[in-house]
VOVEX-462018 format. One line per 5 residues: for each residue x, y, z of C-alpha. Coordinates in steps of 0.02 Angstrom, whole numbers, always signed. Layout:
% residues N
X Y Z  ...
***
This chain:
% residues 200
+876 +496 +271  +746 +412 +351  +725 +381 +533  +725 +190 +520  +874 +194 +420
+980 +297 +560  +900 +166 +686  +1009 +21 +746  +897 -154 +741  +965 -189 +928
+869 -20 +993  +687 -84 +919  +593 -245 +949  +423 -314 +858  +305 -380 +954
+157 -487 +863  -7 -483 +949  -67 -684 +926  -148 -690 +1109  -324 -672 +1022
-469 -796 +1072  -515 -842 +905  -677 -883 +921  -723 -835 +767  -604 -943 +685
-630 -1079 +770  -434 -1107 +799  -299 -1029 +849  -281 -895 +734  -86 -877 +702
-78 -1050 +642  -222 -1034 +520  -147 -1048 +330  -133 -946 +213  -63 -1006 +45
-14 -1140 +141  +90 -1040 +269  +42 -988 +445  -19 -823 +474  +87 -777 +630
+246 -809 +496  +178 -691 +390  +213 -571 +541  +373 -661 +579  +426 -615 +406
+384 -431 +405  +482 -404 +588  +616 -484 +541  +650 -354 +372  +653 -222 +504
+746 -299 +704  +806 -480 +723  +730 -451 +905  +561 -510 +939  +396 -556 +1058
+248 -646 +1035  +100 -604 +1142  -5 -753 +1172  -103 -846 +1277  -37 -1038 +1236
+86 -1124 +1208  +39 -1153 +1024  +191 -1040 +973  +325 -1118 +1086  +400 -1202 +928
+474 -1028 +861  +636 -979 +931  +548 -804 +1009  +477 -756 +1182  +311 -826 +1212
+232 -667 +1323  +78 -702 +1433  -46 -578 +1464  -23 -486 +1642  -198 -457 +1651
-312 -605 +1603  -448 -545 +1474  -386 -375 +1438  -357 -398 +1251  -231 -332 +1145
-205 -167 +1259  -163 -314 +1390  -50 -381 +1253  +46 -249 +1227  +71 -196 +1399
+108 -359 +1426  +247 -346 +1292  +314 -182 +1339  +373 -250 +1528  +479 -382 +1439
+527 -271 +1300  +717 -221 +1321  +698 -81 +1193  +630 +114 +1194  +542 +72 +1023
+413 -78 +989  +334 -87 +831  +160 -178 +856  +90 -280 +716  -67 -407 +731
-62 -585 +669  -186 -566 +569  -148 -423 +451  -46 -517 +321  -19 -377 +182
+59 -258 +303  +237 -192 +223  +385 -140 +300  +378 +35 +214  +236 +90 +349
+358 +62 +508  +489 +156 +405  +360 +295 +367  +290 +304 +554  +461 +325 +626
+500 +439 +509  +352 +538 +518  +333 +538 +710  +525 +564 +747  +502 +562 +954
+335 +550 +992  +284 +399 +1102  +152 +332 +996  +121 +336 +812  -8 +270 +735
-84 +255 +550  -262 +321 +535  -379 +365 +410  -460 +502 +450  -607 +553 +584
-583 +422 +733  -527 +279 +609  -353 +223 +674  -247 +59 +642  -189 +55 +844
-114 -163 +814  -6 -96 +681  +98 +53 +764  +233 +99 +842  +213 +115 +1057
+381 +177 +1142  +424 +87 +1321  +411 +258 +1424  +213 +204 +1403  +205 +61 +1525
+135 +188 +1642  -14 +240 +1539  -46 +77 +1502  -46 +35 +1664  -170 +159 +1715
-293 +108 +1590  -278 -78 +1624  -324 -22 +1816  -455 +85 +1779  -499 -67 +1686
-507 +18 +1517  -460 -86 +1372  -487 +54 +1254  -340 +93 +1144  -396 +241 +1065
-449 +304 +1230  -273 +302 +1286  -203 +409 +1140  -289 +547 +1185  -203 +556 +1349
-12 +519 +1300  +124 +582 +1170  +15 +523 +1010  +42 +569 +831  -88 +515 +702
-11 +482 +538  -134 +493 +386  -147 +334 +270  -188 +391 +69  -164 +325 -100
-29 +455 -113  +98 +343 -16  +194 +231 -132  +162 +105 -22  -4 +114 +23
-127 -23 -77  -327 -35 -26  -281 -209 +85  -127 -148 +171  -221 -171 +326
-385 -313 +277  -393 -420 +446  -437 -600 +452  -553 -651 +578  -659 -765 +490
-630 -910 +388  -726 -825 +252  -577 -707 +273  -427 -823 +216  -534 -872 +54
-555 -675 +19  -351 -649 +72  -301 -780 -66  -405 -715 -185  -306 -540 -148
***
């Protein structure tokens, strides 16, 4: 059986990282469209398939109309490692699956695989290979706060950095995962980016 499956909803909560600065969109990049639908519901959408509990880290108040936690970073400026951390203090749950705004053809099937795959390691993350990870669309348990911490002090912002000191399991993305496609994790960041998203 898999380890999501053996998982009660009420022990894991999704947190969706929308505190970017956009400033290559040009606006605030959860509510950008695609197909006519918001990308931060896109994220909504995935959570929701796997815990009715969830946080949004951001920096306005452009998401106060959706019926979730609106979570300020603690640390002005320190991206989405200040996110996180952010999320993890007002997370009431050992597990927190991490997924970015803008990553709208993530599936369900990877959280599945990464809790299956990492069983009790603190951090679990999808990678592909050499230094290549996906660190905004993993799982981070709460017994991290105190790494994070660190880092934020030390005024490191580096998520990678911080796997090599703490419980971290890479897990390796491939073709041979049924449900692995070549866009599972294309990020928009650009206008130019929605146009090539609709067109996938």
């Amino acid at each position: 059986m898999h380890r999501f499956l053996m998982l009660n909803k009420e022990h894991i909560t999704g947190i969706i990282l929308a505190g970017g600065k956009s400033r290559r969109m040009g606006i605030e990049k959860g509510l950008a469209e695609l197909k006519g639908k918001p990308l931060i519901e896109y994220a909504i959408d995935l959570i929701l398939q796997l815990t009715g509990t969830i946080l949004i880290s951001a920096n306005s108040k452009a998401y106060d109309a959706y019926p979730f936690d609106v979570v300020p970073d603690v640390v002005p400026d320190s991206g989405p490692m200040g996110g996180i951390y952010s999320c993890l203090q007002k997370s009431k749950t050992e597990i927190n699956l991490v997924v970015s705004c803008d990553t709208p053809f993530i599936k369900p099937q990877l959280y599945d695989y990464l809790l299956d795959q990492g069983k009790d390691h603190a951090c679990v993350v999808p990678w592909h290979g050499q230094d290549l990870y996906e660190p905004l669309c993993a799982v981070y348990h709460k017994s991290l706060l105190d790494d994070f911490r660190r880092f934020i002090e030390a005024g490191n912002y580096k998520i990678p950095d911080l796997f090599k000191a703490v419980d971290f399991l890479p897990v390796k993305m491939g073709r041979n995962l049924s449900f692995y496609h070549d866009h599972l994790f294309f990020n928009i960041n650009r206008r130019q980016d929605l146009k090539t998203a609709e067109k996938l």
